[in-house]
N, C-alpha and C positions, 0 to 999 in steps of 0.2 A: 585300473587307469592310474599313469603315474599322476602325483602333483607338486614333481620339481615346481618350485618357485612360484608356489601355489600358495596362502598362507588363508587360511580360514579365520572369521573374524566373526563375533556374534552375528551378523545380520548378512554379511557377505563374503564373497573371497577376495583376495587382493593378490596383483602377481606383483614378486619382489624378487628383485634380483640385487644383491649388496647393500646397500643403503638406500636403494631408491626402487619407488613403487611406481607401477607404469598403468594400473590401473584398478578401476572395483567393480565386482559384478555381482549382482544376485542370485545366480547360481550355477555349479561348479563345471558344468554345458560352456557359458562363455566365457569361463575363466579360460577352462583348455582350450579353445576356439583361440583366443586371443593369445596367449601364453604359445598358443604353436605356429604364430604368423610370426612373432617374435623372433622365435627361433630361428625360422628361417628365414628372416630377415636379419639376423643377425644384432639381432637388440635393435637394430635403425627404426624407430619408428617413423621415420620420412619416408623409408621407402613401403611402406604396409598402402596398399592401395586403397580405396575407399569402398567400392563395391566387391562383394565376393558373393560368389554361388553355393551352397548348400542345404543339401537334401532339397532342392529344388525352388527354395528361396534366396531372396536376395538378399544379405545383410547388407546393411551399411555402416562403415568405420570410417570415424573419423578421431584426428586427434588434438585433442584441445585444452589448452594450460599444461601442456607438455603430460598428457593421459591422456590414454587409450578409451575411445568410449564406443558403444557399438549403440547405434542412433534408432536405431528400427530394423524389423524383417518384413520382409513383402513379398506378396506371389508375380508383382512386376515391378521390371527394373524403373528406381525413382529416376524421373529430370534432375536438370540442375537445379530449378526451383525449386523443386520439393527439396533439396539436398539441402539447399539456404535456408529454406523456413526450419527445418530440423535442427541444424547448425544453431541458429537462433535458439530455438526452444532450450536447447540443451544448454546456450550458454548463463539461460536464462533461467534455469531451473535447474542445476545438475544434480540436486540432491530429493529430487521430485519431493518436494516442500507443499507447503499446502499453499503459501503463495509465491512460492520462488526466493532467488536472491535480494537482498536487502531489504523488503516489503515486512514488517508488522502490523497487527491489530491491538491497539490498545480499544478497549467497549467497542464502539463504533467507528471509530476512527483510522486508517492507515495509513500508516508512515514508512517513508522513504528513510531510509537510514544508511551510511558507509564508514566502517574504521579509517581515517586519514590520518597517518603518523600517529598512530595512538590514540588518535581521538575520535569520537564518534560526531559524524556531521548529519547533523538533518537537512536534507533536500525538501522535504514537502511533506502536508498532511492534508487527507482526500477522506472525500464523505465515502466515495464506490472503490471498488476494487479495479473497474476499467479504466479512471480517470489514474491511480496509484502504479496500475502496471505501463501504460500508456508512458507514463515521465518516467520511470524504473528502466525501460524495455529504450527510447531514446538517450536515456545516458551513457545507457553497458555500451549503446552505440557510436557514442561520441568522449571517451574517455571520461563520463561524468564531468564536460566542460558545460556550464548552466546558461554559458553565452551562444550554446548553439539552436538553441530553441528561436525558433519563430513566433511572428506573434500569432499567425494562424498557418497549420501545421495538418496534414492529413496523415493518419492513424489508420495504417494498410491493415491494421489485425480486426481493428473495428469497422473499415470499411467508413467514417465518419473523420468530419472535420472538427478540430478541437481548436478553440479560442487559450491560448497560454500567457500569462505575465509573468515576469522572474523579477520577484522584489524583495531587496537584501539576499539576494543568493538564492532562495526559496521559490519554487516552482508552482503556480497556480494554476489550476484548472479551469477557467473559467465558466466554458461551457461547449455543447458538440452540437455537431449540425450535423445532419445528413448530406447536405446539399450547401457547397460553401457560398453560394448567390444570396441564402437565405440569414448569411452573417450578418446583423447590425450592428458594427462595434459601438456606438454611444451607447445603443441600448443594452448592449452586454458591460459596458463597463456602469451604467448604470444600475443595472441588477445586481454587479457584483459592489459596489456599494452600499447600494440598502442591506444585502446581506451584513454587512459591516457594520452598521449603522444599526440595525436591529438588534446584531448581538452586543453592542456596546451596550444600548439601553435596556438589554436583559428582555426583549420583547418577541424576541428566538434564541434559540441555541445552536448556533454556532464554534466548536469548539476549534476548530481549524484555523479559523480567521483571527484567534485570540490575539495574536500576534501584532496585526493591522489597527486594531481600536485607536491605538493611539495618533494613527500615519493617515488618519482621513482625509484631511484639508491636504495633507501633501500629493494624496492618492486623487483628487476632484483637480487638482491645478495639472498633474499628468495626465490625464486623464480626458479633462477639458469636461467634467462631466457632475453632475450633483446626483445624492442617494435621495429620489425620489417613490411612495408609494399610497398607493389609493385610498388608505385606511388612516395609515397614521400620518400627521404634519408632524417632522423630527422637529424643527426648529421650536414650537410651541412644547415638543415632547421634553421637560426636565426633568421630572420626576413620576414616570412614568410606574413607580412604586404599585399603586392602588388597583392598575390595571392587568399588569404582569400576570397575575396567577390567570384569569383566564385563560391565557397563552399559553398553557402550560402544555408539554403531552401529557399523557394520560397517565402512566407513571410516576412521573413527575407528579402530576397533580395528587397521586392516591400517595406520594412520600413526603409531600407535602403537607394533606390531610391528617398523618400520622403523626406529627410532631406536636407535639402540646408538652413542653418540659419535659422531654422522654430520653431516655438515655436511647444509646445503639441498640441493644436488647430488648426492648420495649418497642421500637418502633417493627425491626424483625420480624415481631410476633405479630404485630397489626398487622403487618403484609402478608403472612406464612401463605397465603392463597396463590401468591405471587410465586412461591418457591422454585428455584431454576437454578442452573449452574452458574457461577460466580454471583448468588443472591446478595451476600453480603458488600462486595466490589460493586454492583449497581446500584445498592442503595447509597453505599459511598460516596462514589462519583456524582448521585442526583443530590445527595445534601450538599457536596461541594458547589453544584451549577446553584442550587436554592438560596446558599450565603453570597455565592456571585452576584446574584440578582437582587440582596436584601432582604430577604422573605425571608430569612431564615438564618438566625445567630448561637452559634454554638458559646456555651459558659462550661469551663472547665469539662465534664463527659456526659452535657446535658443538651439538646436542639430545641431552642422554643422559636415560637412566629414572632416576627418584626411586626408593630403594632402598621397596618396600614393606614 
């Protein structure tokens, strides 16, 4: 089998012809598959049609960011629909990622991120992975413009309706419906305050909303709405210090447990029970929320309890 213009690469092949590569495959089947529609197409990738028949399936080609990609094979020819949601997927994942294009996980958290002019911009940070692809999957759609968002927006991939705010740039999830009759927005803007309001006074963790603590009284006059909740009165809540650890999760609270003048290493080994991938990163991150909160003051490379 020739592989003019075939060029092998650790993980995959790439067809190159001069300086410019027309595409990458996983293996060396749809390099020459591809590499031979070229040809006789004449290099034109415009005219390479979309569906082709072989060995009794259907592939589908399509070309996208100026490469060649071959979308799926089927034992029946896809609709246009099916061709659209493909189209999407791929534009949406080309490098079958484990979350796609611009999506990270930092712990628990994922963020929306995109290089603009050099610089990396944050769009959003989400507790779920639906609510993070959900704003990811609407930008690829709208040039990444943050003003195209609605405030309630139906999410054909979930089949639900999502309550959205964009403040200072940043895209919020507020919350999903199944059924958008079932929308209350005071009461969704009101939950999404007390979430704010909680994690200011360190009575949950929220790290997403870190952002907002400061922008309440601006976020209730937009809003038309106050952070109200069944347990705690905020307005009486100033120093809600002494109460906090209860609140804790359960992590949290056994990293907390651990600290009595303890270096990093010392505390480690109190946990070792706990031992998991990124052990040291999780204990990190919860001594970080623990001095958030005041519970917990680091002196030179030592963690001791803040007297309640």
């Amino acid at each position: 089998m020739s592989r003019k213009y075939i060029r092998k690469n650790r993980n995959s092949f790439a067809i190159v012809k001069g300086s410019r590569t027309y595409g990458k495959f996983d293996n060396i089947d749809d390099a020459t598959f591809i590499r031979d529609l070229l040809v006789e197409n004449d290099w034109n990738m415009d005219s390479i049609g979309e569906i082709h028949e072989v060995n009794g399936e259907y592939c589908v080609v399509k070309v996208i960011d100026e490469r060649v990609h071959i979308l799926t094979r089927s034992r029946e020819r896809p609709s246009q629909e099916t061709m659209g949601r493909l189209v999407k997927r791929q534009i949406r994942n080309p490098n079958n990622s484990k979350y796609g294009l611009n999506i990270t996980k930092v712990f628990d958290t994922f963020i929306i991120k995109k290089r603009i002019a050099g610089e990396d911009h944050i769009f959003g940070f989400y507790d779920s992975i639906e609510d993070a692809e959900f704003v990811r999957n609407h930008l690829l759609d709208n040039m990444w413009n943050v003003k195209s968002f609605s405030q309630i927006q139906y999410d054909e991939d979930t089949g639900s309706y999502k309550v959205t705010e964009v403040i200072d740039e940043r895209v919020y999830v507020l919350g999903s419906f199944e059924d958008e009759s079932d929308i209350d927005l005071a009461q969704v803007h009101g939950q999404f305050l007390n979430r704010i309001t909680k994690h200011k006074l360190g009575l949950a963790s929220h790290p997403h909303l870190d952002e907002l603590t400061g922008k309440i009284s601006d976020l209730e006059k937009r809003f038309n709405a106050k952070a109200k909740d069944e347990v705690w009165n905020f307005k009486d809540t100033e120093d809600p210090l002494s109460d906090v650890i209860f609140n804790l999760n359960p992590f949290q609270k056994s990293v907390y447990d651990a600290v009595d003048n303890s270096t990093l290493e010392e505390i480690e080994r109190s946990l070792s029970r706990f031992k998991s991938k990124n052990f040291t990163q999780k204990i990190l991150k919860n001594l970080d929320e623990l001095e958030n909160k005041g519970l917990v003051v680091k002196n030179q490379n030592r963690y001791i309890k803040k007297d309640t």
